[in-house]
C-alpha positions as protocol buffer text, in pm:
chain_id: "A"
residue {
  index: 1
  type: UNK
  ca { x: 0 y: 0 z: 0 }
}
residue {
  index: 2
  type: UNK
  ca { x: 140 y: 332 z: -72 }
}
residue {
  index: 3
  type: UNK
  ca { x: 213 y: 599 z: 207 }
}
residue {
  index: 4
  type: UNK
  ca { x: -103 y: 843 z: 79 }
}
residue {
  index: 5
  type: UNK
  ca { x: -305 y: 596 z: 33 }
}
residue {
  index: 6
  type: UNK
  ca { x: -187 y: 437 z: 369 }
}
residue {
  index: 7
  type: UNK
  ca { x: -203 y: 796 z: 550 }
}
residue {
  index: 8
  type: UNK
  ca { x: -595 y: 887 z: 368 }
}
residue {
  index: 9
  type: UNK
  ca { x: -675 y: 569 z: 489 }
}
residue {
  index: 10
  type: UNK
  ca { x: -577 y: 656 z: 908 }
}
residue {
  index: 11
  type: UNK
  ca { x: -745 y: 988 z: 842 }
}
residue {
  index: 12
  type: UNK
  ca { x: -1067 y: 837 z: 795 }
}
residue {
  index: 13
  type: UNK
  ca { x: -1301 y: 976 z: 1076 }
}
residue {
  index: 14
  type: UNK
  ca { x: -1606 y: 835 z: 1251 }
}
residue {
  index: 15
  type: UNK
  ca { x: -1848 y: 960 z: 1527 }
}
residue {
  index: 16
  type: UNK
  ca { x: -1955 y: 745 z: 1774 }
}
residue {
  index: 17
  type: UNK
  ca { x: -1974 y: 651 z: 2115 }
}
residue {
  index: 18
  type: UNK
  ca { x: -1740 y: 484 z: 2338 }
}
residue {
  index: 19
  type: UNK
  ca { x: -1611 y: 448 z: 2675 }
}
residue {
  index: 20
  type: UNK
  ca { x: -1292 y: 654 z: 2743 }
}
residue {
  index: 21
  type: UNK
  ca { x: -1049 y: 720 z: 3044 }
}
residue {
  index: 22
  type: UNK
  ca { x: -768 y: 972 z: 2946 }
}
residue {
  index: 23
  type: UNK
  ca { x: -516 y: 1128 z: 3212 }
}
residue {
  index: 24
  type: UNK
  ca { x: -217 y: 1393 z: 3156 }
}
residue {
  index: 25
  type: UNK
  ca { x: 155 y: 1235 z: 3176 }
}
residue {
  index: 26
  type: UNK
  ca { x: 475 y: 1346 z: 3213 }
}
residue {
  index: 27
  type: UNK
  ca { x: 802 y: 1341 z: 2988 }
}
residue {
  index: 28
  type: UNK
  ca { x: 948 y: 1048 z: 3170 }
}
residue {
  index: 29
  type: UNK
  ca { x: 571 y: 851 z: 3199 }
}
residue {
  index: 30
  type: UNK
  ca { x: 556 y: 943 z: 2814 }
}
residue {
  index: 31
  type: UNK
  ca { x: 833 y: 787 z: 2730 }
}
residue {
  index: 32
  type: UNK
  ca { x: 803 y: 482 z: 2932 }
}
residue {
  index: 33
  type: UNK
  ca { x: 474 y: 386 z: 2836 }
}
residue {
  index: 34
  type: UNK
  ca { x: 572 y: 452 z: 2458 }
}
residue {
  index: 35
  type: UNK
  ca { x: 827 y: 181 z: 2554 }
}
residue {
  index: 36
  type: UNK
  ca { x: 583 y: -46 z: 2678 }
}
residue {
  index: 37
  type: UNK
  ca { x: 322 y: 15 z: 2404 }
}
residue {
  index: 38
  type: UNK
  ca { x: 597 y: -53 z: 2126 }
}
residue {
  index: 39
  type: UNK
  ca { x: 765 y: -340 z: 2279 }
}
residue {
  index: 40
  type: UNK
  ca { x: 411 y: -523 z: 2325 }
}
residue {
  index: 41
  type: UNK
  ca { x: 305 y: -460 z: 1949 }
}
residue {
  index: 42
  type: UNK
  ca { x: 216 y: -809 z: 1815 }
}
residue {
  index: 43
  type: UNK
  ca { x: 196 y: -981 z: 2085 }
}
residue {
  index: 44
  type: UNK
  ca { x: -181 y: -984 z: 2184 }
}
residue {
  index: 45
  type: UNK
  ca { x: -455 y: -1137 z: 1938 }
}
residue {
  index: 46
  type: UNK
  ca { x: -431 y: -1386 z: 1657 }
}
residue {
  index: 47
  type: UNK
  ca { x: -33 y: -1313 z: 1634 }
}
residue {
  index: 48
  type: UNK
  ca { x: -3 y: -1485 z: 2010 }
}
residue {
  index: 49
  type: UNK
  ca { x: -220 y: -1808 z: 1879 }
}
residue {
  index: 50
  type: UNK
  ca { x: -56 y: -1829 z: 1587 }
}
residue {
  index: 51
  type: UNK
  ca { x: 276 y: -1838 z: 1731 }
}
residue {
  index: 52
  type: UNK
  ca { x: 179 y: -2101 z: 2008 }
}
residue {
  index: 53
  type: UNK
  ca { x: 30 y: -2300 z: 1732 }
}
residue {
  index: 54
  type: UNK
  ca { x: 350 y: -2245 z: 1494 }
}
residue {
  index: 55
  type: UNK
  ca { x: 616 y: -2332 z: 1772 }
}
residue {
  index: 56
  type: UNK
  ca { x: 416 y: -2669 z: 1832 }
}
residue {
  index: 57
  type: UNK
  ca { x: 444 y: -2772 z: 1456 }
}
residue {
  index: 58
  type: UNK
  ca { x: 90 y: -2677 z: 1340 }
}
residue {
  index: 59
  type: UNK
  ca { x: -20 y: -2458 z: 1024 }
}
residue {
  index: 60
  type: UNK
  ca { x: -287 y: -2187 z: 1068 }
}
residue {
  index: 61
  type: UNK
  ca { x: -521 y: -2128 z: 813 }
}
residue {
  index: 62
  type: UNK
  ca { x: -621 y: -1764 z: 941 }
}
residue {
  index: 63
  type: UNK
  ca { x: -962 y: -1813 z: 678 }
}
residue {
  index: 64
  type: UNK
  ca { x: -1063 y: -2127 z: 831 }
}
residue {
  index: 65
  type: UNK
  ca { x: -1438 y: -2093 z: 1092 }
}
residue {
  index: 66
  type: UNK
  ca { x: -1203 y: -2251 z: 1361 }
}
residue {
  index: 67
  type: UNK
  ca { x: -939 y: -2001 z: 1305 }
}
residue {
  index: 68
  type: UNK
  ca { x: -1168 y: -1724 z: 1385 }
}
residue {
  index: 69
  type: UNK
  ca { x: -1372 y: -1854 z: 1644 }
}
residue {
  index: 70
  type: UNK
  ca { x: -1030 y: -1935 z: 1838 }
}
residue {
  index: 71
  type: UNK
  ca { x: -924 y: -1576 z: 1720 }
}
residue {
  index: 72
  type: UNK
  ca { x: -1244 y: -1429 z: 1845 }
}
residue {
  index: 73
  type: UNK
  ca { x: -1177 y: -1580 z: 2221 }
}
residue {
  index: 74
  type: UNK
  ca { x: -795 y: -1465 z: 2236 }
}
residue {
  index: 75
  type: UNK
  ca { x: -915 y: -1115 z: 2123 }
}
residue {
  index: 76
  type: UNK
  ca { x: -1208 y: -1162 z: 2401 }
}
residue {
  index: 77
  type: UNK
  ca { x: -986 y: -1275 z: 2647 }
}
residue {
  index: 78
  type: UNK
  ca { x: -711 y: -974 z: 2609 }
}
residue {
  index: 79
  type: UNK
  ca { x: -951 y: -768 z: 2671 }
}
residue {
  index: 80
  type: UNK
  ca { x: -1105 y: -928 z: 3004 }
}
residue {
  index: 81
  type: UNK
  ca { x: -705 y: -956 z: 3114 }
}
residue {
  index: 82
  type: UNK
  ca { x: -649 y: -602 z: 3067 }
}
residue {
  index: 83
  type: UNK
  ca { x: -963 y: -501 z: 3262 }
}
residue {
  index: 84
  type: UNK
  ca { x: -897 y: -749 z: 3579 }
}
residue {
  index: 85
  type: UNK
  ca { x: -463 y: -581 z: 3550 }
}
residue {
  index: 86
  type: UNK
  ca { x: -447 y: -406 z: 3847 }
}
residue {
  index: 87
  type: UNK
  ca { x: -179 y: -159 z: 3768 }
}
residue {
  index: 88
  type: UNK
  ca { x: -363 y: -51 z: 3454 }
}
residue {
  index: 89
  type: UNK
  ca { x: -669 y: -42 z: 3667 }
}
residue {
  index: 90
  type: UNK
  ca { x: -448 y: 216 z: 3944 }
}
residue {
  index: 91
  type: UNK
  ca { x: -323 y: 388 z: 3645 }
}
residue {
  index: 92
  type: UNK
  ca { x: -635 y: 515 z: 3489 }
}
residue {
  index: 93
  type: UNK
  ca { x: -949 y: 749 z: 3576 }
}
residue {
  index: 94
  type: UNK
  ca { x: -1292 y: 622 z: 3507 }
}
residue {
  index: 95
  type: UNK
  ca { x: -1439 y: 523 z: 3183 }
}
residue {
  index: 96
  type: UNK
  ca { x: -1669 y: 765 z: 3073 }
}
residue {
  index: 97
  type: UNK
  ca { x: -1932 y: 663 z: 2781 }
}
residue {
  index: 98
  type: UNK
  ca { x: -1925 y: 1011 z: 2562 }
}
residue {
  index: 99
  type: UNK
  ca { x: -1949 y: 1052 z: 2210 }
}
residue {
  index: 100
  type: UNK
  ca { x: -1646 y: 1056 z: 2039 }
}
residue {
  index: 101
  type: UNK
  ca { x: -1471 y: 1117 z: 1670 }
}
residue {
  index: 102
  type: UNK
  ca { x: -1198 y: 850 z: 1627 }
}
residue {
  index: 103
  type: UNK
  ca { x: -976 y: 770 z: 1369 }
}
residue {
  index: 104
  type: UNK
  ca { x: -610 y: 565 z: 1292 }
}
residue {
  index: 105
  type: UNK
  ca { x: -440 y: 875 z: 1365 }
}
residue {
  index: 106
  type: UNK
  ca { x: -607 y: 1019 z: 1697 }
}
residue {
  index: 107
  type: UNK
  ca { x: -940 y: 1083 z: 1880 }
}
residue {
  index: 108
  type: UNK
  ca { x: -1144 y: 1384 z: 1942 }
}
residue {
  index: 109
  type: UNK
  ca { x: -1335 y: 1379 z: 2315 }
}
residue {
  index: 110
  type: UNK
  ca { x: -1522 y: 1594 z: 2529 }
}
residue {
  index: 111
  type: UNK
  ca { x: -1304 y: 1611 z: 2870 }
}
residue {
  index: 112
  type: UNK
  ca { x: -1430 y: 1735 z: 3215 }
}
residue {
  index: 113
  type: UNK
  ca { x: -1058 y: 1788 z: 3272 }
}
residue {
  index: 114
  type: UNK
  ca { x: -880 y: 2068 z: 3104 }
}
residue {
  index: 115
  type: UNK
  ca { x: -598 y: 2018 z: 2891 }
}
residue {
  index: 116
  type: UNK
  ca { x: -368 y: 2211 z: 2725 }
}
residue {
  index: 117
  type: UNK
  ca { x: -260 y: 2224 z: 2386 }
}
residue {
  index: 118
  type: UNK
  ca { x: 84 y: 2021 z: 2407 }
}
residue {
  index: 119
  type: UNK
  ca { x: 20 y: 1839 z: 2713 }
}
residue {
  index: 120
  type: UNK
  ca { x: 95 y: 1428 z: 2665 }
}
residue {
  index: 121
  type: UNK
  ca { x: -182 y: 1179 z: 2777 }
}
residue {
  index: 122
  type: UNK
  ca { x: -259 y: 826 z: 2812 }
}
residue {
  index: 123
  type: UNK
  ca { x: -568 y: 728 z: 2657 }
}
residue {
  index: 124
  type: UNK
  ca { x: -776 y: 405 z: 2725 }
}
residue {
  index: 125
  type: UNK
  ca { x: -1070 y: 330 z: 2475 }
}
residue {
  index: 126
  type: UNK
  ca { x: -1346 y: 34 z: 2519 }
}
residue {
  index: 127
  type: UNK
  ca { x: -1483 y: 9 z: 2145 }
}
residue {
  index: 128
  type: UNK
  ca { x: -1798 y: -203 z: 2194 }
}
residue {
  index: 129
  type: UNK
  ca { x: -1818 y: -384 z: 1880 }
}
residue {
  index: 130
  type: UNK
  ca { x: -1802 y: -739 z: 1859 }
}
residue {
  index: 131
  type: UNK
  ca { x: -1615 y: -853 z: 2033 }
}
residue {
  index: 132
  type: UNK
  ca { x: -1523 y: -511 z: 2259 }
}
residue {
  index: 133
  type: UNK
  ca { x: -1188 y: -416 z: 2240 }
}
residue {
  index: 134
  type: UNK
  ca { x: -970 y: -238 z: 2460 }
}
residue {
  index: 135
  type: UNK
  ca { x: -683 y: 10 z: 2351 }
}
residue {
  index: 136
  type: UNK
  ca { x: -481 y: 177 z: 2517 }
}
residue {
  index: 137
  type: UNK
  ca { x: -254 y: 508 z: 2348 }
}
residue {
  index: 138
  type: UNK
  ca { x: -10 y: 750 z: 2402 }
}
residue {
  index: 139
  type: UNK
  ca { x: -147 y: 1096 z: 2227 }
}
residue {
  index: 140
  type: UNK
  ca { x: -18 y: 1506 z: 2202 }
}
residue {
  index: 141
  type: UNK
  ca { x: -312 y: 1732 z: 2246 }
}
residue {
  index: 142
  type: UNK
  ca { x: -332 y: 1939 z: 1877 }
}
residue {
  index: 143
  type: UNK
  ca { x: -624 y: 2167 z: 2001 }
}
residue {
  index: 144
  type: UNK
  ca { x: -837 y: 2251 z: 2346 }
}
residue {
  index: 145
  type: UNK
  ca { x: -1133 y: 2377 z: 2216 }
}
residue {
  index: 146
  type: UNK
  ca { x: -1438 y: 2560 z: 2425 }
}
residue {
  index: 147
  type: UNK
  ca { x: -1757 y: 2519 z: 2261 }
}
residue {
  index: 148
  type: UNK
  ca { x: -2123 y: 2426 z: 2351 }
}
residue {
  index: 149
  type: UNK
  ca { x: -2159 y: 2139 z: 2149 }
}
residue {
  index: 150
  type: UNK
  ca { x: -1964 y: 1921 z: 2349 }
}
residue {
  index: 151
  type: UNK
  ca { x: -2221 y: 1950 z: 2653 }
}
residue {
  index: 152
  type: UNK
  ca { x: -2457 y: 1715 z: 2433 }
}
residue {
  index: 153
  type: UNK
  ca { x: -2160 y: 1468 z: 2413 }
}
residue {
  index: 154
  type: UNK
  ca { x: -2068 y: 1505 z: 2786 }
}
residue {
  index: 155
  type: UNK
  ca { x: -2285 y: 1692 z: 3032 }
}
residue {
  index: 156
  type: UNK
  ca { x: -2052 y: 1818 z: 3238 }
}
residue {
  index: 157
  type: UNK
  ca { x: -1767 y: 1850 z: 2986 }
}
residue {
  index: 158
  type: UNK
  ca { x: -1575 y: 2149 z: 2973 }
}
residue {
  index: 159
  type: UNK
  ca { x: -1312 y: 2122 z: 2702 }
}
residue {
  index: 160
  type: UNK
  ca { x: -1314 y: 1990 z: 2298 }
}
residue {
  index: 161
  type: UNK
  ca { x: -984 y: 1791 z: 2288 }
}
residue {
  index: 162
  type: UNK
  ca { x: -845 y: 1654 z: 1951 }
}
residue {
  index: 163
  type: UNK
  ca { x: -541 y: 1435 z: 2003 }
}
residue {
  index: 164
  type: UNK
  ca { x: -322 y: 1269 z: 1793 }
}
residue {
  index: 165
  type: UNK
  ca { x: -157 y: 930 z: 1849 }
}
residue {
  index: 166
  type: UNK
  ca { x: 181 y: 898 z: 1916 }
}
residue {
  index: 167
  type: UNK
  ca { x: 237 y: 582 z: 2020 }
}
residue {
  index: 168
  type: UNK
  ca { x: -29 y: 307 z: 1971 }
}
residue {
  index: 169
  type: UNK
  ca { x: 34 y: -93 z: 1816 }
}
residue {
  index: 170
  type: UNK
  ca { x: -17 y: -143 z: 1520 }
}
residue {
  index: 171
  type: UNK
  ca { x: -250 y: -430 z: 1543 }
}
residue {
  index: 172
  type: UNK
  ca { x: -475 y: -147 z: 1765 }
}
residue {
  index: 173
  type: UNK
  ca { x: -449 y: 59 z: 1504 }
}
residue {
  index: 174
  type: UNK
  ca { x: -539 y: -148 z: 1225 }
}
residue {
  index: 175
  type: UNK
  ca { x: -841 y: -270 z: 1423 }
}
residue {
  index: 176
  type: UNK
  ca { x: -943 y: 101 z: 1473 }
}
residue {
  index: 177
  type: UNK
  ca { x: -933 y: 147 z: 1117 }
}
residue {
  index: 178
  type: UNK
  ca { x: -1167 y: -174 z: 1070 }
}
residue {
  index: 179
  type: UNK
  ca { x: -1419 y: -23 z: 1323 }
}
residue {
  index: 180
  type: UNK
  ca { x: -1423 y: 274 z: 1186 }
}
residue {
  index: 181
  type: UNK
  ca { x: -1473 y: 159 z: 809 }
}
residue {
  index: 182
  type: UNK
  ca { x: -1730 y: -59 z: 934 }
}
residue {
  index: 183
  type: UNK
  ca { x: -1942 y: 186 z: 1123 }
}
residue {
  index: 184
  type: UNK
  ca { x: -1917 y: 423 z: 837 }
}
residue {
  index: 185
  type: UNK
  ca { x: -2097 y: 170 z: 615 }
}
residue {
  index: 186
  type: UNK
  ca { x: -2333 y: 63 z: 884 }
}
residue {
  index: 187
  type: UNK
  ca { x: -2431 y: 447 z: 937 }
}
residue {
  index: 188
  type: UNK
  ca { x: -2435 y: 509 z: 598 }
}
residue {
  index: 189
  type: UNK
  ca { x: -2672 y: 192 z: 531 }
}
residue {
  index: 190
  type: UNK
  ca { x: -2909 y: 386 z: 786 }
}
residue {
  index: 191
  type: UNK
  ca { x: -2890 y: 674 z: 655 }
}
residue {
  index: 192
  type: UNK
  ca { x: -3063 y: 520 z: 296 }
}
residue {
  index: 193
  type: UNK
  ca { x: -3271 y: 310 z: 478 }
}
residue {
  index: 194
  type: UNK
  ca { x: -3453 y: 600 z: 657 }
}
């Protein structure tokens, strides 16, 4: 895939809702949770199946109803594991359900903290699809933003924040960009249907 095609395709946007726990972080937390994030890239998901199933002399066929199924749990599993971690769960504020814009490249939330254009912070994000997944993100805040029209998204809210990821895995990413490709169609479907 080409880099503009590959960089159009992060950019695509979606609005939705999700639940969301964000927190500002300093330089040294920045940089050792970017550590973390990147040295844990492929090692959640179908990528830790296959690999147990490769090292014991089996072949994966990653098209095959099993495949998926067994894929499905692993993803479903990660998630509950990350949930029941007790230093993530010290590490974070509470999830809030707000309505969100996401996208490959960052997030834009109402926050009932205020942030500052610059500051770092960790973001955790529950997309409920199916199955719910859990990612977790280092972003830069690009804009703090006071408006009214975040009070329907958050009552409460006091601050537009767009963000912009700067360190996330890869296969969170990708999955991102699969939720949000997918919920454009399925809102778009609506939108002809009605």
């Amino acid at each position: 895939m080409a880099t503009g095609e590959a960089q159009r395709r992060e950019m695509v946007r979606v609005d939705d809702t999700h639940e969301i726990s964000h927190r500002t972080i300093s330089v040294l937390e920045k940089e050792a949770l970017e550590r973390e994030i990147m040295e844990t890239a492929g090692q959640g998901g179908m990528e830790s199946v296959a690999t147990i199933l490769q090292s014991a002399g089996r072949t994966v066929d990653p098209k095959s109803p099993t495949w998926r199924a067994i894929s499905l749990l692993d993803q479903k599993l990660d998630l509950l594991i990350s949930l029941l971690q007790k230093e993530n769960i010290s590490q974070e504020a509470e999830f809030i359900r707000c309505s969100v814009n996401v996208s490959g490249s960052g997030i834009r939330f109402p926050s009932q903290q205020v942030y500052a254009k610059g500051d770092s912070l960790w973001i955790a994000m529950i997309f409920l699809s199916s199955p719910p997944m859990r990612i977790e993100a280092v972003a830069h805040v690009g804009r703090a933003q006071k408006s009214g029209k975040f009070l329907d998204r958050l009552p409460g809210a006091v601050v537009d924040i767009s963000s912009k990821f700067i360190a996330i895995r890869a296969n969170d990413k990708e999955e991102i960009l699969r939720y949000t490709f997918q919920r454009q169609r399925e809102q778009l479907r609506a939108k002809r249907e009605s």
